[in-house]
C-alpha positions as CSV (number, residue, x, y, z in Angstrom):
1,X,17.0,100.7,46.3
2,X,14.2,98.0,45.5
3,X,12.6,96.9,49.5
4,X,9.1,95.0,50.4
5,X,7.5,94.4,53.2
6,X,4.0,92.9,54.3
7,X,2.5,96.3,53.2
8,X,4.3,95.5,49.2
9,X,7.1,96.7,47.6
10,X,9.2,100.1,47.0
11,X,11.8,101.7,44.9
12,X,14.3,104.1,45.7
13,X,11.9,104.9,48.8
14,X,8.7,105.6,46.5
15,X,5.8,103.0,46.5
16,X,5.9,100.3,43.6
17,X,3.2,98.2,42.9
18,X,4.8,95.9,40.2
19,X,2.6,95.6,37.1
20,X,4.3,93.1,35.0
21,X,3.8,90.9,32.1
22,X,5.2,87.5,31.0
23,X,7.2,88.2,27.5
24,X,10.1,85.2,27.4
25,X,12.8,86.2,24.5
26,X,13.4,82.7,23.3
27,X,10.1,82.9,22.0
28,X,10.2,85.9,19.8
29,X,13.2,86.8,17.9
30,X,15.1,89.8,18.3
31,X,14.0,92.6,15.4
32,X,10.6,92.3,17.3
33,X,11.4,92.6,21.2
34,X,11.5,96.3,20.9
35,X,7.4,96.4,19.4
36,X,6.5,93.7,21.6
37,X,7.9,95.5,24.8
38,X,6.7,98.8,24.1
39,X,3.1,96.4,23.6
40,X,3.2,95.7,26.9
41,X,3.8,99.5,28.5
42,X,0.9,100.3,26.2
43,X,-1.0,98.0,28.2
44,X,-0.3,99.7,31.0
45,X,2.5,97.6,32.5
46,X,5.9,98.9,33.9
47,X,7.7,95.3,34.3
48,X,8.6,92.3,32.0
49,X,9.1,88.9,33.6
50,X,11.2,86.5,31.7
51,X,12.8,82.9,32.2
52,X,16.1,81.9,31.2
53,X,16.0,78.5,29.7
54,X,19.3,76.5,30.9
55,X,18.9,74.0,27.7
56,X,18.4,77.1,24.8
57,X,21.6,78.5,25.9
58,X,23.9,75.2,26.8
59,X,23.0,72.8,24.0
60,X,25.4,70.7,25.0
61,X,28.1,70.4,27.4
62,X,29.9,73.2,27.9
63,X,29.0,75.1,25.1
64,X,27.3,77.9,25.6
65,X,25.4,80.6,23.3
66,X,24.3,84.1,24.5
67,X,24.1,85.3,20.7
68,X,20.7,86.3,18.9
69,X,18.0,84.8,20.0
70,X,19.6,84.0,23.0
71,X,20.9,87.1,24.0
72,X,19.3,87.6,27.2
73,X,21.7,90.6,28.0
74,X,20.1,92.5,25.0
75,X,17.0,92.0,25.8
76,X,17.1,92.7,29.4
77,X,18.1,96.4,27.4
78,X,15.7,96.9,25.5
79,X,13.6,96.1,28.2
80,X,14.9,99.3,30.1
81,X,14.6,101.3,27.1
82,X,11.3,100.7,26.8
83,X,10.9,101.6,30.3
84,X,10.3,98.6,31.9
85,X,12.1,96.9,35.2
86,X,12.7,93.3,34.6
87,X,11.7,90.1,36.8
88,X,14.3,87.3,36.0
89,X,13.7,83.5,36.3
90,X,17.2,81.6,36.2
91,X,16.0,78.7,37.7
92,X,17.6,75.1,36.2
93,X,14.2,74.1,35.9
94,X,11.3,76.5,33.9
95,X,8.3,74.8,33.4
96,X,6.8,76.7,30.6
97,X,5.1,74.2,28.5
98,X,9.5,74.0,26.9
99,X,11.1,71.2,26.0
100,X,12.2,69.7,29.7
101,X,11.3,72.1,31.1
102,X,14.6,73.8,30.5
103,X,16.8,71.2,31.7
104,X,19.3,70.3,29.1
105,X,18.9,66.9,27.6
106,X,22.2,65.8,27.8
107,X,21.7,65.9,31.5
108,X,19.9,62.1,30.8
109,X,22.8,60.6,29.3
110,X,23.6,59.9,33.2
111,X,21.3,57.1,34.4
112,X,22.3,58.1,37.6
113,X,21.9,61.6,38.0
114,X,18.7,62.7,39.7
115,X,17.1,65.8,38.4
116,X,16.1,68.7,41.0
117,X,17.4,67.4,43.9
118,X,20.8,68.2,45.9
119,X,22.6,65.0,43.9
120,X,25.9,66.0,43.4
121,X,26.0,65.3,40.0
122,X,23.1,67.5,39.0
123,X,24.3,70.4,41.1
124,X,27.9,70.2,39.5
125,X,26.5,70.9,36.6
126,X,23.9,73.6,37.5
127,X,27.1,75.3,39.3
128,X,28.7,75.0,35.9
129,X,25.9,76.7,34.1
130,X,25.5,79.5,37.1
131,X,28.8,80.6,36.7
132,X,28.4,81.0,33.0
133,X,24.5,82.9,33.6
134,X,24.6,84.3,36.1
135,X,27.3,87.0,36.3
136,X,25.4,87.9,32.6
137,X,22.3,88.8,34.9
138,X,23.6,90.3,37.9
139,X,25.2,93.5,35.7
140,X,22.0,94.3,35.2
141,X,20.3,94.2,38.7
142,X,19.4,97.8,39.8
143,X,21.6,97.6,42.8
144,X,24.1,98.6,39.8
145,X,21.7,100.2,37.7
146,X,20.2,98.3,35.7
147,X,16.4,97.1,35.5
148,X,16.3,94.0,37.2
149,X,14.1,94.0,40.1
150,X,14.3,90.5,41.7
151,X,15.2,86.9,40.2
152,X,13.8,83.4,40.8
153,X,15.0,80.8,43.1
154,X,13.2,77.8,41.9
155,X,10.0,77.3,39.9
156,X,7.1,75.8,41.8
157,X,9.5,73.6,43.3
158,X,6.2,72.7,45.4
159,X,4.8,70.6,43.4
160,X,8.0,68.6,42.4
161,X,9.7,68.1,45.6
162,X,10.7,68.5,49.3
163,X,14.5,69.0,49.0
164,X,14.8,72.1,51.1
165,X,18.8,71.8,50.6
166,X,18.8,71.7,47.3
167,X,16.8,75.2,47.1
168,X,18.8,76.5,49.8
169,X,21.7,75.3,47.4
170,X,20.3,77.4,44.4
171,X,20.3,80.8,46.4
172,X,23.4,80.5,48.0
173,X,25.0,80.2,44.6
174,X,22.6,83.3,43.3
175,X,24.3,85.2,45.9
176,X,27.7,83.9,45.7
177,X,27.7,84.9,42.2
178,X,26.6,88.4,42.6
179,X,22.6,88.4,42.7
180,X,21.4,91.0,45.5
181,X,18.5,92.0,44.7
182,X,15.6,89.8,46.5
183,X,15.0,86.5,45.7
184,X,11.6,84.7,45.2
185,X,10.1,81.4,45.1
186,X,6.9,80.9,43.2
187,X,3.7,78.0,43.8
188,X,0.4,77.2,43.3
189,X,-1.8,78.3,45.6
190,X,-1.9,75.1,48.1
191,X,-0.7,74.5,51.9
192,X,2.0,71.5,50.6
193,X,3.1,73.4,47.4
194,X,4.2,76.4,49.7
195,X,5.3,74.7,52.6
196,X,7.5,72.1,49.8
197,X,8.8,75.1,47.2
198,X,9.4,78.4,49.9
199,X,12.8,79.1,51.4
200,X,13.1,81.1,54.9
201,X,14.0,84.8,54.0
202,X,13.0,84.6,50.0
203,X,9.9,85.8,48.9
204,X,6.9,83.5,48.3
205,X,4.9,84.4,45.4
206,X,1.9,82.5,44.4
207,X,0.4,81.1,41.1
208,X,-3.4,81.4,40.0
209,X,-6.1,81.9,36.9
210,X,-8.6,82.7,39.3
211,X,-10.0,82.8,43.0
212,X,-7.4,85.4,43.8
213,X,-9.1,85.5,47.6
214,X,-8.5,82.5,48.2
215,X,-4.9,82.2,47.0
216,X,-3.7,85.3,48.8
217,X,-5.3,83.5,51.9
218,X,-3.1,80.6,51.4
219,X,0.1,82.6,51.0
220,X,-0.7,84.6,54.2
221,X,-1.3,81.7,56.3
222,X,1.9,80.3,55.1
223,X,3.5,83.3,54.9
224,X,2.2,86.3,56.2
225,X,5.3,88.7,56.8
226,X,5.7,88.5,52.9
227,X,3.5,91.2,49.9
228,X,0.9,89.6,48.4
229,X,1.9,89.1,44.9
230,X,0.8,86.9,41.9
231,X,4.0,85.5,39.9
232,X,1.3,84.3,37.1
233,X,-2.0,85.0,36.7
234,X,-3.1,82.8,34.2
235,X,-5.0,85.0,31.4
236,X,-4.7,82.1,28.9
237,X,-3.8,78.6,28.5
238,X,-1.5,76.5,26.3
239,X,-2.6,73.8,23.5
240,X,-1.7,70.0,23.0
241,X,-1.8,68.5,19.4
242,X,-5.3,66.7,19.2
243,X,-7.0,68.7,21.6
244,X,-9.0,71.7,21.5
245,X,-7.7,75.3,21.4
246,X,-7.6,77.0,24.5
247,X,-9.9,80.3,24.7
248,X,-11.0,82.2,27.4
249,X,-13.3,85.6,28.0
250,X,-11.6,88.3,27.9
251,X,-14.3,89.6,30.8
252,X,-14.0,87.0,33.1
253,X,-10.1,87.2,32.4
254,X,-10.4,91.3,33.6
255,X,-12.4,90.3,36.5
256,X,-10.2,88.3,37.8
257,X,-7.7,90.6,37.4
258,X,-9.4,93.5,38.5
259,X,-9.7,91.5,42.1
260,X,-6.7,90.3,42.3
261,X,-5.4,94.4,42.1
262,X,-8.1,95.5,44.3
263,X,-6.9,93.2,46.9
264,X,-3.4,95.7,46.7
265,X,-1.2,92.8,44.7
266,X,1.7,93.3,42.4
267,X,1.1,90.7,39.5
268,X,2.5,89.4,36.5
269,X,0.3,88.8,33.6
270,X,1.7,84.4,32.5
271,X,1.3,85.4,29.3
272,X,1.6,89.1,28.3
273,X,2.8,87.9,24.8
274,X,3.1,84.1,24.3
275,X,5.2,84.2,20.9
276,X,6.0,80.8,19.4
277,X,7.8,77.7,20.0
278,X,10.1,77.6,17.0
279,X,12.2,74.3,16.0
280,X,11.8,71.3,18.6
281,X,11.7,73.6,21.4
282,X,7.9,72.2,22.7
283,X,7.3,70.5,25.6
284,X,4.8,68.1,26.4
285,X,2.5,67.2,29.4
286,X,0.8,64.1,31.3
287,X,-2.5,63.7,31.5
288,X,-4.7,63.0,34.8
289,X,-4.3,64.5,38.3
290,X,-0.9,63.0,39.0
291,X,0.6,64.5,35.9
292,X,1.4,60.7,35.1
293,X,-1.3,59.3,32.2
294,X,-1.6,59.8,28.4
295,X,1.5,61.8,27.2
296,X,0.6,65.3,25.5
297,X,2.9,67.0,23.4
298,X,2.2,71.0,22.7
299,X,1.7,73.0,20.1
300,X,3.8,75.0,17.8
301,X,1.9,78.1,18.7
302,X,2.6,79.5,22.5
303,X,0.0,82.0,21.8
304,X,-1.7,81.5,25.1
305,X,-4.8,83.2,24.6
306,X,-2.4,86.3,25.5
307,X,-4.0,90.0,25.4
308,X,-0.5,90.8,22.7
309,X,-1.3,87.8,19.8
310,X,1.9,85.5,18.6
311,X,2.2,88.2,15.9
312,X,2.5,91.1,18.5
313,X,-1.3,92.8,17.9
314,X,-3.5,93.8,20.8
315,X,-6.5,91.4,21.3
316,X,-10.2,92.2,22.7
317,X,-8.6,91.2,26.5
318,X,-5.4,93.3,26.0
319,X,-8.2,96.4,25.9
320,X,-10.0,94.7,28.9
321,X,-6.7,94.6,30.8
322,X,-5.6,98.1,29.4
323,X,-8.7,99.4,31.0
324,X,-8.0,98.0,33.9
325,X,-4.2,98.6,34.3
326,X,-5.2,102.5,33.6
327,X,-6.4,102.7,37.1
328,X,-2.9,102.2,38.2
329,X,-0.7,103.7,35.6
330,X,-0.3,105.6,32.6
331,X,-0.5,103.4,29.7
332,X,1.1,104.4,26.3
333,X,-0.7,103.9,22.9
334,X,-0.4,100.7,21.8
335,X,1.6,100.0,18.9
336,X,0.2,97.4,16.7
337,X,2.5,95.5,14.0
338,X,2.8,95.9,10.6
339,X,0.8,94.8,7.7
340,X,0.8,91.0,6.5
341,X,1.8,89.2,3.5
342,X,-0.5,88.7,0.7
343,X,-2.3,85.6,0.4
344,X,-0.8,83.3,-2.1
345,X,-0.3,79.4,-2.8
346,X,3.4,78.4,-3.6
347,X,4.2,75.2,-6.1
348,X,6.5,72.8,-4.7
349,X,9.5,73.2,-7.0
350,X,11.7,70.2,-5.9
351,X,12.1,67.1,-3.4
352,X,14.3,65.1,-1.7
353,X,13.0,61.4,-1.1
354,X,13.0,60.6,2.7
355,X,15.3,57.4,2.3
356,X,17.4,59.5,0.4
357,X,17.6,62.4,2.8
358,X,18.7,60.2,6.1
359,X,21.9,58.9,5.1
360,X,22.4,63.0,4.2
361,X,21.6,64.4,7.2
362,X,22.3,61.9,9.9
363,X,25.6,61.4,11.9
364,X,27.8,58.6,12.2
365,X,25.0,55.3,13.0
366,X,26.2,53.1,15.9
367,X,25.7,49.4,16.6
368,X,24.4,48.4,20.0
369,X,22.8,44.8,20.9
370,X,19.8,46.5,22.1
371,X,18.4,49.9,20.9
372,X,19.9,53.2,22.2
373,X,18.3,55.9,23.3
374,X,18.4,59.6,21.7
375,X,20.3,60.8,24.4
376,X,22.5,57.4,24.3
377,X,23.1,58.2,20.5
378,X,24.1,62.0,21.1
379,X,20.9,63.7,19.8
380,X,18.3,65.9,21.5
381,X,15.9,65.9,19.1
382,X,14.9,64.4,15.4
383,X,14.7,61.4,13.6
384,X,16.6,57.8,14.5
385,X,16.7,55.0,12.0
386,X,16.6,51.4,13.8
387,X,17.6,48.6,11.7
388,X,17.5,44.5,13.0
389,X,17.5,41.4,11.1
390,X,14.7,39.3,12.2
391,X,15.2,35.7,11.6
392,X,13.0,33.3,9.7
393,X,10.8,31.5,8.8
394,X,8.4,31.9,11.4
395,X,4.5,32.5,11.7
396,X,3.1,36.3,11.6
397,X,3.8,37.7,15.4
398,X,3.2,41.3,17.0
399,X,5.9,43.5,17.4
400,X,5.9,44.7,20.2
401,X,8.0,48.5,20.6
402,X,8.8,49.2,24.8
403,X,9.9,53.0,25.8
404,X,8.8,54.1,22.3
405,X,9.6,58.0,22.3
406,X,7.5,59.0,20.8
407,X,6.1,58.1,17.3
408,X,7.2,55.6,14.3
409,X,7.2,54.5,11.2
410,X,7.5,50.4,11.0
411,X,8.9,48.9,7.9
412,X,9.6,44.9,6.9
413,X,11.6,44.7,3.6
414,X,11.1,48.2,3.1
415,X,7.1,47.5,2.9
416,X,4.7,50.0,5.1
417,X,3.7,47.6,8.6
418,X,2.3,49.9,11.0
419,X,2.2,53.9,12.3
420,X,2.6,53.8,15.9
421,X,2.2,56.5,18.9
422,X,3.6,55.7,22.4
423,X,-0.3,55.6,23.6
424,X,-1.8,53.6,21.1
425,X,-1.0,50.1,22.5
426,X,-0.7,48.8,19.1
427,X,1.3,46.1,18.4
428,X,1.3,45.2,14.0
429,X,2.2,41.6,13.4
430,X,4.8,40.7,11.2
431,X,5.5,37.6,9.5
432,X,9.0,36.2,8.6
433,X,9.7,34.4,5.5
434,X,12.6,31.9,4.9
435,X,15.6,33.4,5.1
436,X,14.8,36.1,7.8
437,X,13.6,39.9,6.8
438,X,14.9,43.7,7.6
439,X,13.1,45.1,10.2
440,X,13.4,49.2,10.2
441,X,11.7,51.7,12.8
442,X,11.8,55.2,12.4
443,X,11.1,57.0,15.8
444,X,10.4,60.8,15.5
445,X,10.9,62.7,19.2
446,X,8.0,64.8,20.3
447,X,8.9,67.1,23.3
448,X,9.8,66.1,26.5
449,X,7.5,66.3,29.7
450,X,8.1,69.6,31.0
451,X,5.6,69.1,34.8
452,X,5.3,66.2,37.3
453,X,6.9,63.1,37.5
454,X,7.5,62.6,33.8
455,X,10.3,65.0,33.7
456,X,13.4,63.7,32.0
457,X,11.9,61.2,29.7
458,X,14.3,59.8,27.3
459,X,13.6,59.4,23.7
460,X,14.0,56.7,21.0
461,X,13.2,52.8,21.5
462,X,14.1,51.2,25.1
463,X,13.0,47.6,23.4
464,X,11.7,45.3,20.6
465,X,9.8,42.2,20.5
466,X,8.5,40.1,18.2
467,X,6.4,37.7,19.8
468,X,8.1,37.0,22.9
469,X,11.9,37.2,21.9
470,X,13.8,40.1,22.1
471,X,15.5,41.2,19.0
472,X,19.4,41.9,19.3
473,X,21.8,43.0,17.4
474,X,20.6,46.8,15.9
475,X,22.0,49.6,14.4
476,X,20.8,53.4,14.4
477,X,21.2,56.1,12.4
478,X,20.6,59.5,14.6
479,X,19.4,62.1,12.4
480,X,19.1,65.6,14.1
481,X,16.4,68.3,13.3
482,X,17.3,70.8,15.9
483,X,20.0,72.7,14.2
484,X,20.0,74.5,10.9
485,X,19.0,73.1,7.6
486,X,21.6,72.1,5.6
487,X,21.7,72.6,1.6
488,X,20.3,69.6,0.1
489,X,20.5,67.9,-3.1
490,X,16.8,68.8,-4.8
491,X,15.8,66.8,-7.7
492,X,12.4,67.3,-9.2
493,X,9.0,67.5,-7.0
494,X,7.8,64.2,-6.5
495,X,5.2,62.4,-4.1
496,X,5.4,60.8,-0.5
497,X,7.7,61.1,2.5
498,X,10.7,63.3,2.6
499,X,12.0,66.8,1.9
500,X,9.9,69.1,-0.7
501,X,11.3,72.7,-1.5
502,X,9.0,76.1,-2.2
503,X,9.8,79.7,-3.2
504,X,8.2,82.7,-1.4
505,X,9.1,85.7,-3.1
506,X,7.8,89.0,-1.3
507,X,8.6,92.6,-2.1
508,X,8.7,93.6,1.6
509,X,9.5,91.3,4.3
510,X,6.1,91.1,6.5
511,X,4.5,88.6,8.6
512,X,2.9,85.7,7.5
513,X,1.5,82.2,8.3
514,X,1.8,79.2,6.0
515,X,-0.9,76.6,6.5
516,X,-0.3,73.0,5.0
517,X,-3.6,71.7,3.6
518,X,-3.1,67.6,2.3
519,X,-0.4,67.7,4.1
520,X,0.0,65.0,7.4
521,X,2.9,65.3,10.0
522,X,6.5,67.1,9.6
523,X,8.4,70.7,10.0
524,X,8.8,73.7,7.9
525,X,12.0,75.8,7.4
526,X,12.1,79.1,6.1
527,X,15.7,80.7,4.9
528,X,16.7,77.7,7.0
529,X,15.3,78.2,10.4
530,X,12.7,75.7,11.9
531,X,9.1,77.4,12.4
532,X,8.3,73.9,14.3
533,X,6.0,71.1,13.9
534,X,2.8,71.1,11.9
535,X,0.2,67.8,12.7
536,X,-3.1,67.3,10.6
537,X,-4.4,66.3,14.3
538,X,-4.4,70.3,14.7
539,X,-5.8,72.2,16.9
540,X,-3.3,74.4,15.0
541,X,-3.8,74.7,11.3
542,X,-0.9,77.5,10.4
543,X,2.4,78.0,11.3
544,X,3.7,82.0,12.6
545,X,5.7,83.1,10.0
546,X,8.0,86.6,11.1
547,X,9.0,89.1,8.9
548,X,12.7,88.7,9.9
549,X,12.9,85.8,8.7
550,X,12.1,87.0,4.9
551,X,14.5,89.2,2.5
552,X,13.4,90.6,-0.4
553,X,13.0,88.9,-3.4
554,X,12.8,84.9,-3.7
555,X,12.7,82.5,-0.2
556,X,13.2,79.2,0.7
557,X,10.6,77.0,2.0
558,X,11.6,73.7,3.0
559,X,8.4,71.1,4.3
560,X,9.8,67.8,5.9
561,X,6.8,65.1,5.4
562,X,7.0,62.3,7.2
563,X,4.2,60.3,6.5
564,X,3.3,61.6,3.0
565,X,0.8,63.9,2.0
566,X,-2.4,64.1,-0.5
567,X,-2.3,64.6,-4.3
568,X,-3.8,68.3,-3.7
569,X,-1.5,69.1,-0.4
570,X,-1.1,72.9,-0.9
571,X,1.5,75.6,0.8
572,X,-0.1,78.5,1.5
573,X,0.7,81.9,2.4
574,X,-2.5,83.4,5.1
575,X,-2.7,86.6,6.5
576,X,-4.2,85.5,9.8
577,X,-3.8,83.0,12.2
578,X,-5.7,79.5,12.5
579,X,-5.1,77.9,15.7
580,X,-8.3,76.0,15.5
């Protein structure tokens, strides 16, 4: 039987100081969970923490997929045969630099619903998705023995929100459903984030990167019947397109852990293994100390500056940490992955003009007399083509774009006017002649804000204006990119915006990362699944290709441009990373 008390925490009446490390499954796929959990006992860990994101498994209402990549129950398994208990973090709500912070999109198409709050409407539908989850979970709690140690109430609920009902809500459900192993609650380090995200009777954990005095000294003054323990130590960080890559020391990183251990704390490394944000599935953050300024949308790459790399090999800090970790365990040799693909440059064989591609791939466009949002329009995330006839004659005027989510391309009479970003302010004038012109806006979704008060942005176009009168009367075409590739008609290779089509032919399926020199903004397939976003704005310059993804023999590589790329834009096959 798992037990804590002030003095920590014990199994089956032996002492357990829990050693764990952040390793989330929707971020790595299958084939290679097994290497990247035995990576982590190596280090000298003997638990795995993982979130279950409520919007990867219910994409949309009421359908639910526990298969693959998603197969939490599988992966809770190999977990335990790798030897390793299992912290679980069902909460609606995430964080995790993921698109909404976990929280389906679909949730949005209700103007009325409030998000993380006891609203009847939300909690309906989290009751919906509980009864789904978390039966799946509880099977494999070690009150019936399986590996799970304790699960997650909320996730620093403290800095979103006072609504002690609505937490109270969350674990009576946990329990009603068959959760009875301890539940926690986990905040930052601060006198309001614990006294807004703690429940009476759960454990309080706390979240740091450093000072770990001083945030143990927080939780006991809140809290001081409860074990001091660390939910996530921060041993990296996460990057935003445009910004700089996030690297830390791996010595001041083992310092900080080494304290934090000497003060007698379980922890859990936030990240042990990063992996990657495949497809749409980034989120995005606020700038400025209310988490409510310039919108910043993440990376591709969820490396994290983690001691186990996005490929699964041990960095200079995992050997700091191992070091450490050896103190208080028996770590097992680490088991690095296999080799890497050759380096090679891969000819662009075919293309599929952007203008040609929409009407392809989108659904069934919809009139409306003002736009309609993504979520309005039945899409999570992609592409949506607006379309209004402006009447004319009339002077050049700025158009302006209100609630743009979150980039576009602006066309008059199918001429280039403008490429605007939420932030930018810009507003391109446009002129009219007799007659009236076609005004067309393609809006490209980012990821939505996944901390603060931005949560549960919606995407598309609230508004447009040219001059000072509203334009009415629009049509959009939503064109989904977060589902498989569908075959396309190729023609032959040729310039600008739209689909172009590669072969990779390998011998062995190994891991690889494609970089995209010349090339501007877009996405990249491979055997049709969506390695994510690529942005010339960097900090990230390749994409994580994984071997599972290959077969022997030829492979598909599919690039979506949106903008349109330079006359020597390249697709290249690198053996190592460039994150910037």
């Amino acid at each position: 039987m798992f037990r804590m008390s002030a003095e920590g925490f014990t199994l089956d009446g032996r002492p357990l100081r829990i050693l764990s490390g952040a390793l989330h499954y929707f971020r790595v796929l299958p084939a290679q969970w097994p290497q990247r959990l035995r990576m982590l006992r190596a280090m000298g860990l003997n638990t795995v923490e993982t979130y279950v994101p409520w919007n990867f498994h219910e994409p949309r209402p009421g359908e639910y997929d526990f298969t693959g990549p998603a197969d939490v129950g599988a992966f809770l398994r190999a977990a335990a045969d790798a030897g390793l208990h299992a912290l679980v973090r069902p909460s609606p709500y995430i964080c995790a630099e993921w698109e909404n912070g976990g929280l389906p999109w679909w949730l949005l198409t209700d103007r009325k619903l409030a998000l993380r709050c006891a609203d009847p409407r939300y909690l309906a539908h989290v009751d919906r998705w509980y009864d789904e989850l978390i039966p799946r979970l509880a099977r494999h709690q070690v009150t019936r023995g399986g590996n799970v140690l304790m699960m997650q109430v909320e996730n620093e609920y403290g800095s979103y929100g006072t609504d002690t009902g609505h937490l109270r809500h969350l674990a009576e459900g946990l329990r009603a459903r068959g959760v009875d192993v301890p539940l926690f609650t986990s905040d930052g380090p601060e006198a309001a984030m614990l006294q807004g995200g703690t429940l009476p009777g759960t454990l309080a954990t706390v979240n740091f990167g450093s000072r770990p005095d001083e945030g143990f000294a927080a939780l006991r003054r809140q809290r001081p019947a409860d074990p001091p323990m660390c939910m996530e130590f921060w041993c990296g960080w996460f990057d935003h397109w445009g910004e700089e890559h996030t690297v830390r020391d791996p010595a001041e990183a083992a310092a900080v852990l080494e304290r934090t251990l000497a003060l007698g704390a379980s922890v859990n490394l936030y990240m042990a293994h990063g992996g990657t944000n495949f497809g749409t599935w980034a989120g995005a953050n606020r700038a400025g100390a209310g988490h409510d300024g310039a919108y910043q949308p993440t990376v591709t790459s969820y490396d994290y500056a983690a001691p186990i790399d996005e490929r699964g090999a041990p960095t200079a800090t995992f050997h700091a940490f191992r070091e450490i970790l050896a103190r208080y365990g028996e770590p097992t040799e680490p088991e690095p992955p296999g080799p890497t693909l050759d380096p090679a440059r891969l000819p662009v064989d075919a293309s599929l003009p952007l203008a040609d591609a929409l009407p392809l791939l989108g659904t069934r466009e919809v009139a409306s007399p003002t736009p309609l949002s993504f979520e309005e329009l039945g899409i999570g995330h992609g592409l949506v083509r607006y379309r209004v006839r402006i009447p004319g004659p009339r002077g050049p005027l700025p158009l302006t774009l209100g609630g743009l989510g979150d980039r576009a391309h602006v066309r008059l009479d199918g001429e280039h006017l403008a490429t605007l970003w939420r932030d930018d302010g810009a507003r391109p004038e446009a002129a009219v002649p007799e007659g009236g012109a076609d005004l067309e806006i393609l809006v490209e979704s980012m990821g939505r804000t996944n901390y603060g008060p931005g949560l549960g942005e919606r995407k598309g176009l609230g508004s447009v204006r040219h001059g000072n009168q509203y334009l009415h009367g629009w049509t959009a075409l939503p064109v989904p990119l977060d589902r498989p590739l569908p075959a396309l008609p190729w023609a032959g290779p040729v310039p600008g915006a739209g689909f172009h089509r590669a072969r990779l032919d390998v011998p062995v399926p190994r891991d690889g990362h494609l970089a995209l020199p010349g090339w501007t903004k877009g996405y990249v397939w491979v055997n049709g699944f969506c390695l994510g976003r690529y942005w010339e704005r960097g900090p990230q310059r390749t994409l994580y290709l994984p071997w599972p993804l290959l077969r022997p023999g030829a492979n598909e590589v599919v690039v979506l441009e949106l903008d349109g790329h330079a006359p020597d834009a390249a697709i290249k096959v690198r053996p190592h990373a460039d994150l910037g």
